[in-house]
C-alpha positions as CSV (number, residue, x, y, z in Angstrom):
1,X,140.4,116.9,100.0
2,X,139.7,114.8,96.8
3,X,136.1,114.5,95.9
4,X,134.4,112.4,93.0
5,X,132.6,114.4,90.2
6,X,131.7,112.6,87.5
7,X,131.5,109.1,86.6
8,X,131.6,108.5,82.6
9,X,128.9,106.8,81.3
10,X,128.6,105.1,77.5
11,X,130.1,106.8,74.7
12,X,128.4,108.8,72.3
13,X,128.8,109.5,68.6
14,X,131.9,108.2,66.5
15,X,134.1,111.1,67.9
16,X,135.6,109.9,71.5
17,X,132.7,111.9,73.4
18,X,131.1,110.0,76.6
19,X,128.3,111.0,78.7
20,X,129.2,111.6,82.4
21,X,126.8,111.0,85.7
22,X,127.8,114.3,87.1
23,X,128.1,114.3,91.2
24,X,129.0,117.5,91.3
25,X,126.7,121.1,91.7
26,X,129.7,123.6,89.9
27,X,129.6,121.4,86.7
28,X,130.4,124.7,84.6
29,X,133.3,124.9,86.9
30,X,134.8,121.8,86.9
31,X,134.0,120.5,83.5
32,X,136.5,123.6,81.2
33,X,138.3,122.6,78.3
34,X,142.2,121.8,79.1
35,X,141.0,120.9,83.4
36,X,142.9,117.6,84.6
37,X,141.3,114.9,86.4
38,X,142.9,112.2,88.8
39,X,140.9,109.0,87.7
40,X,139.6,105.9,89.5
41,X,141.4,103.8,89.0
42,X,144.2,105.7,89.1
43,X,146.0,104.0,86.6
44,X,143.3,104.7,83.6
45,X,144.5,108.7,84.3
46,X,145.2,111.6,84.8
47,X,142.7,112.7,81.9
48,X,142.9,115.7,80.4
49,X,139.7,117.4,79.2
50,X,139.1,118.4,75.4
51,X,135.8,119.6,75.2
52,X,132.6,119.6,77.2
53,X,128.9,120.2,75.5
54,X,125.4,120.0,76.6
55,X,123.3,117.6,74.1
56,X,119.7,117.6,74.9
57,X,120.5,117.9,78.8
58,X,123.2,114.5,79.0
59,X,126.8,116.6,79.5
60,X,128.6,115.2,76.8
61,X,133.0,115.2,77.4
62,X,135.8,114.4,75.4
63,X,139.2,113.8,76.7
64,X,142.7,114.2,74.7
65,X,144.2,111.1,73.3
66,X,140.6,110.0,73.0
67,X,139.5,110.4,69.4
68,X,137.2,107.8,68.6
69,X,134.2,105.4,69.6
70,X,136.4,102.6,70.4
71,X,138.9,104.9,73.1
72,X,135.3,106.5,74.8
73,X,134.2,103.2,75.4
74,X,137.5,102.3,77.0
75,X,136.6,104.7,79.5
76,X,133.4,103.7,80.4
77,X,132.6,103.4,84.6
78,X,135.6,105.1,85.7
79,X,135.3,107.7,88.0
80,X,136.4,111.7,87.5
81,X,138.4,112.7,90.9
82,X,139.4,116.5,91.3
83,X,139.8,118.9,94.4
84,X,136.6,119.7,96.9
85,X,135.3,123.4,96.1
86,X,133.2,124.8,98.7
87,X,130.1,124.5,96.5
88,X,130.8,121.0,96.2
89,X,129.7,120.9,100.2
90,X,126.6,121.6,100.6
91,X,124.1,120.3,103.4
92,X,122.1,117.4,101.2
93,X,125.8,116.4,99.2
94,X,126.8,113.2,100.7
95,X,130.1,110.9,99.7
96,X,130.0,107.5,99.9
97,X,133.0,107.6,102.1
98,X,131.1,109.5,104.8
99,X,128.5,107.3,104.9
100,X,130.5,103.9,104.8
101,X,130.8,102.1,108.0
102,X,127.8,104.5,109.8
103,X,125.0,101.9,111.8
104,X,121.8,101.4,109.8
105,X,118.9,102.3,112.7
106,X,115.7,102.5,112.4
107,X,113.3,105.4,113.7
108,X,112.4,103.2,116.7
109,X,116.0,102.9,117.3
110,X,116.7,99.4,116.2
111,X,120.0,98.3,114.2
112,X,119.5,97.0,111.5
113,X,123.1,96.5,110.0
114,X,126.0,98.7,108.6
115,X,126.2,100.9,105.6
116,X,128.2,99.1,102.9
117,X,128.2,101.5,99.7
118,X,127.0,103.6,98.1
119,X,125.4,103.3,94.2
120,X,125.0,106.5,92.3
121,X,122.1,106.3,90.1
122,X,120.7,108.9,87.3
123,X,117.0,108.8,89.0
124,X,118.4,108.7,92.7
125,X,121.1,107.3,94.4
126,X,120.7,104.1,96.9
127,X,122.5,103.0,100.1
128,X,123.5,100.0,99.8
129,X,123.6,97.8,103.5
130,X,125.1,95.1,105.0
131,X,121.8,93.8,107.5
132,X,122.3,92.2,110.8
133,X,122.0,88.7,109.4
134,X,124.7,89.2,106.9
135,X,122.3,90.1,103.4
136,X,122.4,93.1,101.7
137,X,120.1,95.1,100.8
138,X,119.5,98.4,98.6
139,X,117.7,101.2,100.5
140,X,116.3,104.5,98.0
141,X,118.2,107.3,99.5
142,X,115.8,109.9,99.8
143,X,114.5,112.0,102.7
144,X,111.4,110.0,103.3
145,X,113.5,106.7,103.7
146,X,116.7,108.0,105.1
147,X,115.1,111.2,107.6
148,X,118.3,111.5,109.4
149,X,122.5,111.3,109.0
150,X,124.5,111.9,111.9
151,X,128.1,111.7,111.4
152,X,129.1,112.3,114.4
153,X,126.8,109.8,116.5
154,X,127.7,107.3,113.6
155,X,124.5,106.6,112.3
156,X,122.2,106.4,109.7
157,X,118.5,106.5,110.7
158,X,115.9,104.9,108.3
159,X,112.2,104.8,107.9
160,X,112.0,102.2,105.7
161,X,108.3,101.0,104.2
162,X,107.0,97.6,105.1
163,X,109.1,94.7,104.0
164,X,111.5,97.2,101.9
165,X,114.4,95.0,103.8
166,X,113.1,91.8,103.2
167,X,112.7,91.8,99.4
168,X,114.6,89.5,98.9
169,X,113.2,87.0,100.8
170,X,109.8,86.8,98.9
């Protein structure tokens, strides 16, 4: 199984370096000089990895055939797709391709619509939904919003603070 582990960010410096949203927990693993990643979209890859560096905490990567400013920036929102490792599985790792499709309910057991997406973000990531009257709306996924994810039972239970899905009606 193919898993997403990075996403590459802005580029850095004047030397084809980007910084990468890493969605992966073995990022010494996975992020080795001469490692080849499938891309998405496919057609912007395979990349092949030159270097990798730590700069004040951002991972900072460089890909062959990518030597400049104007090349990192090229590759800027696509997203770095390798093999699953079994540290890449662990209990609180979701993909957004597990949780597509799963029912939105509530604690008190009312739907509230369909689970759409999925935005990786650097502070946390959100759940994106597609509510029972057809808007969408962006739900924090953390534990305190999203308590519960059953797979099997096809569901996604919320807890969501008062008026969280109607923001967008103020």
């Amino acid at each position: 199984m193919q898993v997403v582990v990075a996403r590459i960010g802005k580029a850095h410096g004047l030397r084809g370096e980007v910084t990468v949203q890493v969605l992966t927990g073995v990022a010494d693993e996975r992020f080795v000089p001469g490692a080849i990643f499938v891309t998405e979209p496919e057609e912007a890859g395979p990349l092949v990895l030159r270097s990798a560096r730590d700069h004040n905490g951002v991972l900072l990567l460089g890909f062959a055939g990518t030597e400049d400013r104007r090349g990192a920036e090229a590759l800027r929102g696509i997203n770095l797709v390798a093999d699953a490792l079994e540290d890449d599985e662990d209990e609180d790792t979701w993909y957004e391709r597990d949780l597509v499709g799963l029912k939105a309910v509530t604690v008190g057991g009312d739907e509230v619509g369909e689970v759409i997406g999925l935005h990786s973000r650097t502070a946390q990531d959100l759940l994106v939904l597609r509510l029972t009257d057809g808007r969408e709306a962006l739900v924090p996924f953390v534990t305190a919003i999203v308590p519960e994810i059953d797979i099997v039972g096809g569901r996604v239970v919320l807890d969501p603070p008062a008026g969280l899905l109607d923001l967008d009606e103020l």
